[in-house]
BAPA-321119 format. One record per residue (C-alpha): residue number from 1; x, y, z; residue in one letter. Coordinates in steps of 0.1 Angstrom, whole numbers. Each point is the difference from the previous one (the first is absolute). Layout:
N
<pt NUM; <X; Y; Z>; "A">
...
//
This chain:
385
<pt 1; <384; -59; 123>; "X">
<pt 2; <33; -9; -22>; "X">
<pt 3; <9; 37; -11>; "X">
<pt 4; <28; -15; -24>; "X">
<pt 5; <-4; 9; -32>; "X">
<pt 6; <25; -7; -29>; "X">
<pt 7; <-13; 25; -27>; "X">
<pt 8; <19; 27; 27>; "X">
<pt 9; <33; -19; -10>; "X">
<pt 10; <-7; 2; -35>; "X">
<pt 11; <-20; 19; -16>; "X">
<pt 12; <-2; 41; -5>; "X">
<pt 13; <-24; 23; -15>; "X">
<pt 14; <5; 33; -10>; "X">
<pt 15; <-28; 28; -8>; "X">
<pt 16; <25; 21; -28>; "X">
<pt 17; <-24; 28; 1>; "X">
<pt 18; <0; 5; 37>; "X">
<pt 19; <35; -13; 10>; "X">
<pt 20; <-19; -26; 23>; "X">
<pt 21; <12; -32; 9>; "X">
<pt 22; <-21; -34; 10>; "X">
<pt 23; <25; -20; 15>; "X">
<pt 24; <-27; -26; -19>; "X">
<pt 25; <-29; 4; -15>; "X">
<pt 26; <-22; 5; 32>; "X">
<pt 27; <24; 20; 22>; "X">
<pt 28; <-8; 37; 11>; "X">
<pt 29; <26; 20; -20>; "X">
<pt 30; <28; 18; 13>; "X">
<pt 31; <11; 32; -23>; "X">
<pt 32; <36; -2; -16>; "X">
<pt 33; <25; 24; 10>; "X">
<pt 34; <14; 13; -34>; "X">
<pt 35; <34; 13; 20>; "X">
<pt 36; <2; -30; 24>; "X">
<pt 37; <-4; -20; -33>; "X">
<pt 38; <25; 12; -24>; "X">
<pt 39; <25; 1; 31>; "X">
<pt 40; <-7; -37; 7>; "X">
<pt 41; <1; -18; -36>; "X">
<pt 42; <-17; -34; 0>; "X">
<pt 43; <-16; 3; 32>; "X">
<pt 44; <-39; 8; -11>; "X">
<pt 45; <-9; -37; 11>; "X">
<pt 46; <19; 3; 33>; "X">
<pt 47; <-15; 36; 14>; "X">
<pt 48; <1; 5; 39>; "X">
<pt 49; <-43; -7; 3>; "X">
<pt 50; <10; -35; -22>; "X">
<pt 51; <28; -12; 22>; "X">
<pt 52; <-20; 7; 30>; "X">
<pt 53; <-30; -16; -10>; "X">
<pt 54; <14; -33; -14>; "X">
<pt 55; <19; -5; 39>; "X">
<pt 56; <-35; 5; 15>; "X">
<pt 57; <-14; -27; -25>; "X">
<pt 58; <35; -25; 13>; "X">
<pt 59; <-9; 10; 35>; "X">
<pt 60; <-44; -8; -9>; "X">
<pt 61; <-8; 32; 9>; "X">
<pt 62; <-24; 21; -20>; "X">
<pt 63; <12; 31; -25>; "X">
<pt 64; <-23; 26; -3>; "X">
<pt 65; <5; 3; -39>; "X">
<pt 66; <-17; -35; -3>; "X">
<pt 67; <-24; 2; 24>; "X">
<pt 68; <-21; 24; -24>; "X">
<pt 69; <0; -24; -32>; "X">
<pt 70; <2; -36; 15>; "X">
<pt 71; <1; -4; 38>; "X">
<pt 72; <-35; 21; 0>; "X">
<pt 73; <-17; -24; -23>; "X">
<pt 74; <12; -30; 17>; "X">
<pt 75; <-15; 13; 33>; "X">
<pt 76; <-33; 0; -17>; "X">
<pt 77; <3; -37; -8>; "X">
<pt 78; <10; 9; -37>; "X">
<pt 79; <22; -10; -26>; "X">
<pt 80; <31; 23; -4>; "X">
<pt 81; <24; 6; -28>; "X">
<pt 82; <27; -17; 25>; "X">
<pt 83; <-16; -34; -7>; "X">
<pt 84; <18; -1; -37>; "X">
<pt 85; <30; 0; 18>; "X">
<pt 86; <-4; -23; 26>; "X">
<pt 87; <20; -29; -15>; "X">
<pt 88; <30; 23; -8>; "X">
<pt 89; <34; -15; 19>; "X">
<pt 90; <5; 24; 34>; "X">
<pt 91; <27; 27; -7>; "X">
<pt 92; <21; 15; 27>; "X">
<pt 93; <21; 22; -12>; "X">
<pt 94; <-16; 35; 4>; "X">
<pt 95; <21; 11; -26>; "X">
<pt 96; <-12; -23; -23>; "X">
<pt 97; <8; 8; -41>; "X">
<pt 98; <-33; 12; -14>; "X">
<pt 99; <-16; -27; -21>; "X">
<pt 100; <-28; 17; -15>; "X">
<pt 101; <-7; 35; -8>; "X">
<pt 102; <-32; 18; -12>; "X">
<pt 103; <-6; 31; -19>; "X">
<pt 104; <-26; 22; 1>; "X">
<pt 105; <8; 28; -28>; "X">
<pt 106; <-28; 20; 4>; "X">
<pt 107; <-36; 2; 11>; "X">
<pt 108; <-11; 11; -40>; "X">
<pt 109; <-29; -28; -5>; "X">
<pt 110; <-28; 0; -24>; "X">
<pt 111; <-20; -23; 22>; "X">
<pt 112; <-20; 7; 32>; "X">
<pt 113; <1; -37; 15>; "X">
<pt 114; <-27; -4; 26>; "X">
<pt 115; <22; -5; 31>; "X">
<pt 116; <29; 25; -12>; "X">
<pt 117; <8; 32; 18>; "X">
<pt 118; <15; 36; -16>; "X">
<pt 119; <40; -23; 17>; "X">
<pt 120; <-3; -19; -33>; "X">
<pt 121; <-21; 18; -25>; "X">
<pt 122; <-4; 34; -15>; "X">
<pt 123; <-32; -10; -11>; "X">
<pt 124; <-11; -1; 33>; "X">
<pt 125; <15; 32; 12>; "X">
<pt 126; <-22; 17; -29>; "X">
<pt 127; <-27; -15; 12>; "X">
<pt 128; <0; 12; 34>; "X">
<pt 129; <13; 31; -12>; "X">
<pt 130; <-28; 7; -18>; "X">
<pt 131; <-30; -14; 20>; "X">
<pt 132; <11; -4; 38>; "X">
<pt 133; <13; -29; 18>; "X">
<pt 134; <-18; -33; 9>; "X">
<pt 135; <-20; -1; 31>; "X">
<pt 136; <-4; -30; 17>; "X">
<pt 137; <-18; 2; 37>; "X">
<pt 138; <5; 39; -8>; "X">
<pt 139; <33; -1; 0>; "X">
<pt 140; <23; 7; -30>; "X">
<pt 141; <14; -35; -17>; "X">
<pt 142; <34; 7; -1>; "X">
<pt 143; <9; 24; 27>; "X">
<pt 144; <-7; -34; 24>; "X">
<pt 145; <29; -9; -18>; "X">
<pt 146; <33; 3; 18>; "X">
<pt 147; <12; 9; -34>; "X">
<pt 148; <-17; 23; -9>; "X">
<pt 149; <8; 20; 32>; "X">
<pt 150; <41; -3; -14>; "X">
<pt 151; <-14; 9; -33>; "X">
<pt 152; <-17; 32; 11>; "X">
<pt 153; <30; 14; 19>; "X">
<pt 154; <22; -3; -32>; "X">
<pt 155; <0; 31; -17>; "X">
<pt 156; <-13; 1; -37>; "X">
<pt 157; <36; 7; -18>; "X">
<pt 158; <13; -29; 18>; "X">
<pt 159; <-15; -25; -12>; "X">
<pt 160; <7; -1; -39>; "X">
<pt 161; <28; -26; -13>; "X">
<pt 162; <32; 23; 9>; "X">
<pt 163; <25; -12; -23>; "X">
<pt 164; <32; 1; 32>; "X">
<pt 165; <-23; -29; 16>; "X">
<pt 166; <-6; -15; -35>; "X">
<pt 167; <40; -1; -8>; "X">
<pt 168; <10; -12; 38>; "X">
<pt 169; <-27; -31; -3>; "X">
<pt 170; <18; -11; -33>; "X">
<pt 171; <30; 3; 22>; "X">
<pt 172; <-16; -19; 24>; "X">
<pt 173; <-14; -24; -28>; "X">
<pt 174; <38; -7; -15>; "X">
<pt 175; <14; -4; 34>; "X">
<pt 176; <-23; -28; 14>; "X">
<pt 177; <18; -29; 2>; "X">
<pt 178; <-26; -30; 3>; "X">
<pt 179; <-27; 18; -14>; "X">
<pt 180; <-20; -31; -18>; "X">
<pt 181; <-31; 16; -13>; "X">
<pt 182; <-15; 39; -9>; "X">
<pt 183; <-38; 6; -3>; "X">
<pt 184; <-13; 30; -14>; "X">
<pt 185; <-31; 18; 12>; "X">
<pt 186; <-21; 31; -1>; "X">
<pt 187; <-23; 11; -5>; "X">
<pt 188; <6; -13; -32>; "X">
<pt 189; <33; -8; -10>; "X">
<pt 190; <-4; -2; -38>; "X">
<pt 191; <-11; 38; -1>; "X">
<pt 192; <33; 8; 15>; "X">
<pt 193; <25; 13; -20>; "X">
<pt 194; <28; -8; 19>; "X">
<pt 195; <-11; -36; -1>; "X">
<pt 196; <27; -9; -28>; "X">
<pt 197; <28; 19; 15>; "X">
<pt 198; <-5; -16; 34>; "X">
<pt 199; <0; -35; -19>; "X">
<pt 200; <29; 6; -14>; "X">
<pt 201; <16; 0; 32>; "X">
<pt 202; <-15; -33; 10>; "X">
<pt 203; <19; -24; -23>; "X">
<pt 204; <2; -34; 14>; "X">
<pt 205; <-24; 2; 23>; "X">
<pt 206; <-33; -11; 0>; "X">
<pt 207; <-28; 24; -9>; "X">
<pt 208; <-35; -4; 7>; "X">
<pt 209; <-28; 37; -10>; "X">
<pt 210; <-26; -6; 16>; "X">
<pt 211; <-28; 20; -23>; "X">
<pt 212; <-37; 3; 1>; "X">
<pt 213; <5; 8; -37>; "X">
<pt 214; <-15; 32; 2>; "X">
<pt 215; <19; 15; -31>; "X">
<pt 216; <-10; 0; -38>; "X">
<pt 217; <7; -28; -24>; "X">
<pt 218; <24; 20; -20>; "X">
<pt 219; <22; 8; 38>; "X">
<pt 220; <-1; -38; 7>; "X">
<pt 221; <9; -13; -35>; "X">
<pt 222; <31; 29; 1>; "X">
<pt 223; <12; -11; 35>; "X">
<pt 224; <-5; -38; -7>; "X">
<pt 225; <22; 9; -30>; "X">
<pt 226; <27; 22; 22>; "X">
<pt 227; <4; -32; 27>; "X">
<pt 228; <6; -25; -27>; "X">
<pt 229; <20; -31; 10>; "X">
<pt 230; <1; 15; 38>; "X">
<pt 231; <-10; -30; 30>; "X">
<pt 232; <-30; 22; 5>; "X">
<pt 233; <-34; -12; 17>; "X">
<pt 234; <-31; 20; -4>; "X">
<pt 235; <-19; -4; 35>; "X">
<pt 236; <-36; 10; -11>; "X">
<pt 237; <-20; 12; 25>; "X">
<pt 238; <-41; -9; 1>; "X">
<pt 239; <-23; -25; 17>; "X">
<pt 240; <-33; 5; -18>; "X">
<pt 241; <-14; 2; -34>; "X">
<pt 242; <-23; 18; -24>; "X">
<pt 243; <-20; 26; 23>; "X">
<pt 244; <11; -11; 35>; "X">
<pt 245; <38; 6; -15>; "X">
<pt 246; <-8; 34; -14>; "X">
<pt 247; <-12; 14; 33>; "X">
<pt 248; <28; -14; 21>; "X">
<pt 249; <21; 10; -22>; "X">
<pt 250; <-14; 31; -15>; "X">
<pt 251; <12; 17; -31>; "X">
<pt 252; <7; -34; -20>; "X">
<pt 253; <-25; -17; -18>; "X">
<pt 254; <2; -38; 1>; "X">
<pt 255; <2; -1; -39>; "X">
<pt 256; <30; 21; -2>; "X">
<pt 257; <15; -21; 29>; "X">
<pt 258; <-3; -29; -15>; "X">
<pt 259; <17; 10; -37>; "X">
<pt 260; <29; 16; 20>; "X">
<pt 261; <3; -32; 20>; "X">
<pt 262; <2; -19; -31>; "X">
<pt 263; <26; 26; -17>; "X">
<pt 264; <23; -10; 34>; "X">
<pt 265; <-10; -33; -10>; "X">
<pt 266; <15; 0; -33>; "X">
<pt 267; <26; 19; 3>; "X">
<pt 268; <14; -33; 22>; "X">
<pt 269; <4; 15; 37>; "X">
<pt 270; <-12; -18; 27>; "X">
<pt 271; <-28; 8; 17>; "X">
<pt 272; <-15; -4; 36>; "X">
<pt 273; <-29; 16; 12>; "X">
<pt 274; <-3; 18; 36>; "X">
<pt 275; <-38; 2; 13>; "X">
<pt 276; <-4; 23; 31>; "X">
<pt 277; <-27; -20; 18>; "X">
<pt 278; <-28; 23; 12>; "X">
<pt 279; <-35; -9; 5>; "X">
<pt 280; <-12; 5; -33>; "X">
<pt 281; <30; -14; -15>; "X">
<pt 282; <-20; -31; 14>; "X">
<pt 283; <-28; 3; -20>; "X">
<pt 284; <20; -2; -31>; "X">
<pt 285; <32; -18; 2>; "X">
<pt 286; <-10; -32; -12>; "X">
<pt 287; <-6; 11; -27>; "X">
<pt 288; <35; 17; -7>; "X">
<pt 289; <15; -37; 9>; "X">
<pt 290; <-21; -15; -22>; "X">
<pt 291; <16; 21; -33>; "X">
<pt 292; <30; 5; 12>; "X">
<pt 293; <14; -28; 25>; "X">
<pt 294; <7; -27; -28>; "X">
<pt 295; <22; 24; -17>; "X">
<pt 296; <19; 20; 26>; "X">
<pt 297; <5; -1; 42>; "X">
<pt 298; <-24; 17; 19>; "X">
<pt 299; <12; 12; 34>; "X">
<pt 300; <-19; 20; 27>; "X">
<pt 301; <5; 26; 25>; "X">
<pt 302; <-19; 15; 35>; "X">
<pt 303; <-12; 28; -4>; "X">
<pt 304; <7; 32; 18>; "X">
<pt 305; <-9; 28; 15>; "X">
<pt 306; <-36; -5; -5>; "X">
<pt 307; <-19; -20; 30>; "X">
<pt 308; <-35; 1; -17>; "X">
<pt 309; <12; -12; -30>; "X">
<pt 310; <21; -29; 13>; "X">
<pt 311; <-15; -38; -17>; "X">
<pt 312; <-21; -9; 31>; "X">
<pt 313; <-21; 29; 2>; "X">
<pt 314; <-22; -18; -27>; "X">
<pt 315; <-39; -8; 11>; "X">
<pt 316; <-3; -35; 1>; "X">
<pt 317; <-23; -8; -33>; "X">
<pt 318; <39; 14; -22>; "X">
<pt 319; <17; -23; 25>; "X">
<pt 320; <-21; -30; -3>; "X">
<pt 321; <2; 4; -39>; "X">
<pt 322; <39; 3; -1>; "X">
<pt 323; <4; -33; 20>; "X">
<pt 324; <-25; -15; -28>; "X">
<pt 325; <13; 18; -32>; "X">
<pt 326; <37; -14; 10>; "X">
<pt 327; <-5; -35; 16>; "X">
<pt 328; <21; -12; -29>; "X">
<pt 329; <26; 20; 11>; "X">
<pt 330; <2; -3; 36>; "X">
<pt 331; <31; -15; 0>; "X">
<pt 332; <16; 22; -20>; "X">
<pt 333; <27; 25; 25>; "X">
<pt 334; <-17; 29; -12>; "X">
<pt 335; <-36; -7; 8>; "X">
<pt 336; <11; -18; 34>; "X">
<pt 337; <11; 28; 11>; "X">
<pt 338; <-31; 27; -18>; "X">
<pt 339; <-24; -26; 22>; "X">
<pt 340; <22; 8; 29>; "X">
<pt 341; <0; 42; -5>; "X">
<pt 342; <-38; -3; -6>; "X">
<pt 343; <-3; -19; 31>; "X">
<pt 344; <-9; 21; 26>; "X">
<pt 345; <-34; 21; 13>; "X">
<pt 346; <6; 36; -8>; "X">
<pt 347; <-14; 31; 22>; "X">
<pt 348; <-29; 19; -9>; "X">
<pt 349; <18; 31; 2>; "X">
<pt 350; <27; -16; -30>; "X">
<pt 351; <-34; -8; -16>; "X">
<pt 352; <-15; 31; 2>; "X">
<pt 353; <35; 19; -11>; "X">
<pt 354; <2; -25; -32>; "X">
<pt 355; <-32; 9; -12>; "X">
<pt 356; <8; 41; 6>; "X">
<pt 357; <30; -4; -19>; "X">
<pt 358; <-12; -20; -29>; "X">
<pt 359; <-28; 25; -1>; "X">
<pt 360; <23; 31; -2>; "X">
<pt 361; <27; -15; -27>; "X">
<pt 362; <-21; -14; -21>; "X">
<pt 363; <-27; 33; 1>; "X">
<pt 364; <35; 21; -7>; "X">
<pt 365; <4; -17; -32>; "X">
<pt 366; <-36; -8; -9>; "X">
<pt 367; <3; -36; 5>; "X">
<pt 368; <-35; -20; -3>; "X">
<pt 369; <3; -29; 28>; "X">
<pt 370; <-27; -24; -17>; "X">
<pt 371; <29; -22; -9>; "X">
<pt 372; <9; -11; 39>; "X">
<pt 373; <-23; -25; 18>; "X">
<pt 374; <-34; 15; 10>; "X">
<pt 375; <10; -17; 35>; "X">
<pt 376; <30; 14; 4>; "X">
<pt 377; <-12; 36; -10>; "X">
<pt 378; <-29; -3; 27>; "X">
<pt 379; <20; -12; 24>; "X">
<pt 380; <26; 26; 0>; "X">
<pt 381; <-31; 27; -3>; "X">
<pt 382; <11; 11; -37>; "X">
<pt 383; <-30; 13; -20>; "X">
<pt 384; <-2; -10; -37>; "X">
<pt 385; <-32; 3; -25>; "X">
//
């Protein structure tokens, strides 16, 4: 295996609420040392674990930060997030400027999104909070996640915004020379109300949200007002529509989705939408593409940290049907590669955990099922009337 990997040349990701760091998007995270930071100004893209990692990637040698977001994957035959970056020109300078830089603000999210996790989304946390954690083969969901683990050890009072972080990674922010691009996440960005004072520090750079729009009209219309004239992009997240769209991503209904995606459209930002591919993102992509491709790019993403809801653990009546449904579009990059993720026979036991954990989210939020293929429900084992 080529362990190379430009994104750990360029690209950083920081969790504000935690004080993590994802040396890119997929990297375990390190914690940031508030005292090692303010003592060594411009140096949050060049930490000690960041240094060593990218001479292990010169030497192709595997890091252990990468092995649980992309190397894992790849070992399973499947598509990683390190593909989007496989024509990037080969940097060696470990001490590469930092190109591009993302920003979580905070976990506050109205939306539950299927494949999400308490990391990204308070909606989440309230969820187990209140009703238990997700068992799959009778084992909490997320404490198989190496994150979670970090997460758990962290104590409570830590891991609010603490506004010494917050002023250093403006610092940090001001100080980045080559810094090309910023994109702002959550949870959801747009209920953040230190999104406009962190814009304001990002003049002249490019700036992409990327939103689920899972705020009110009156909130989008105010911040599409506030970011007037700015290079902003709106990266809408969703892969579905109608029904399908409002259980992946659950606490949106399509209507309102589509009015605040045609606010963003008038107010003249560019749009692109991001669909997490999952196995029911299958069953209803083509249908997104069909409303939305003409008008604005479509890109698509692995998912993660879910096995039994990767695109190939499909039966093979939804698989045969997506090869049908899209034969105009086979050509197309995105639906060569969808008919490559789908392309593989997935374990019973990935089967088996699908249908379990369809059965518990959707029974959480009283979710009737009748909308999903009748073959697809049986052959996961998901009762419906």
């Amino acid at each position: 295996m080529d362990y190379y990997c430009s994104g750990k040349f360029t690209d950083l990701q920081v969790h504000v609420q935690s004080r993590l760091l994802y040396n890119c998007c997929m990297a375990y995270p390190e914690r940031v040392d508030l005292d090692w930071l303010e003592a060594n100004p411009g140096k949050l893209f060049h930490t000690r674990t960041m240094l060593e990692d990218r001479a292990l990637m010169l030497d192709n040698k595997s890091c252990e930060s990468c092995h649980f977001g992309c190397y894992k994957k790849e070992e399973q035959g499947l598509i990683s997030e390190r593909a989007s970056y496989i024509n990037q020109p080969k940097i060696s300078d470990i001490h590469a400027p930092m190109r591009n830089l993302t920003l979580s603000l905070s976990t506050d999210c109205n939306l539950a999104c299927m494949y999400c996790s308490p990391e990204w989304s308070s909606s989440w946390h309230k969820d187990i909070t209140k009703n238990g954690e997700y068992l799959v083969e009778g084992a909490p969901v997320h404490k198989t996640n190496n994150w979670h683990t970090l997460w758990s050890k962290m104590k409570q009072k830590t891991r609010g915004t603490e506004s010494k972080f917050f002023s250093l990674l403006l610092r940090e922010i001001k100080m980045a020379q080559g810094l090309e691009h910023v994109r702002l996440i959550g949870g959801e960005p747009l209920l953040n109300n230190r999104l406009e004072q962190v814009m304001k520090h990002l003049h002249g750079k490019q700036i992409s949200i990327t939103t689920g729009l899972g705020v009110s009209h009156t909130r989008l219309q105010h911040i599409l007002k506030t970011i007037e004239g700015t290079n902003t992009v709106f990266d809408i997240s969703a892969e579905s529509t109608g029904p399908l769209f409002e259980l992946l991503r659950n606490g949106i209904t399509w209507q309102d989705f589509q009015e605040r995606v045609n606010m963003v459209e008038k107010s003249g930002h560019k749009i692109i939408f991001s669909s997490t591919i999952s196995n029911l993102a299958v069953l209803g992509f083509n249908k997104l593409h069909d409303i939305y491709a003409g008008k604005h790019e479509i890109r698509i993403h692995p998912l993660h940290d879910r096995d039994w809801m990767n695109p190939h653990v499909l039966d093979t009546t939804s698989k045969i049907k997506f090869v049908e449904d899209t034969k105009h579009k086979k050509d197309l990059p995105e639906f060569k590669t969808l008919l490559s993720m789908i392309d593989g026979i997935p374990t019973d036991q990935d089967r088996i955990n699908t249908g379990d954990y369809l059965q518990q989210f959707s029974s959480r939020r009283s979710i009737a099922l009748d909308f999903l293929p009748a073959h697809f429900l049986k052959w996961c084992g998901v009762k419906h009337n």
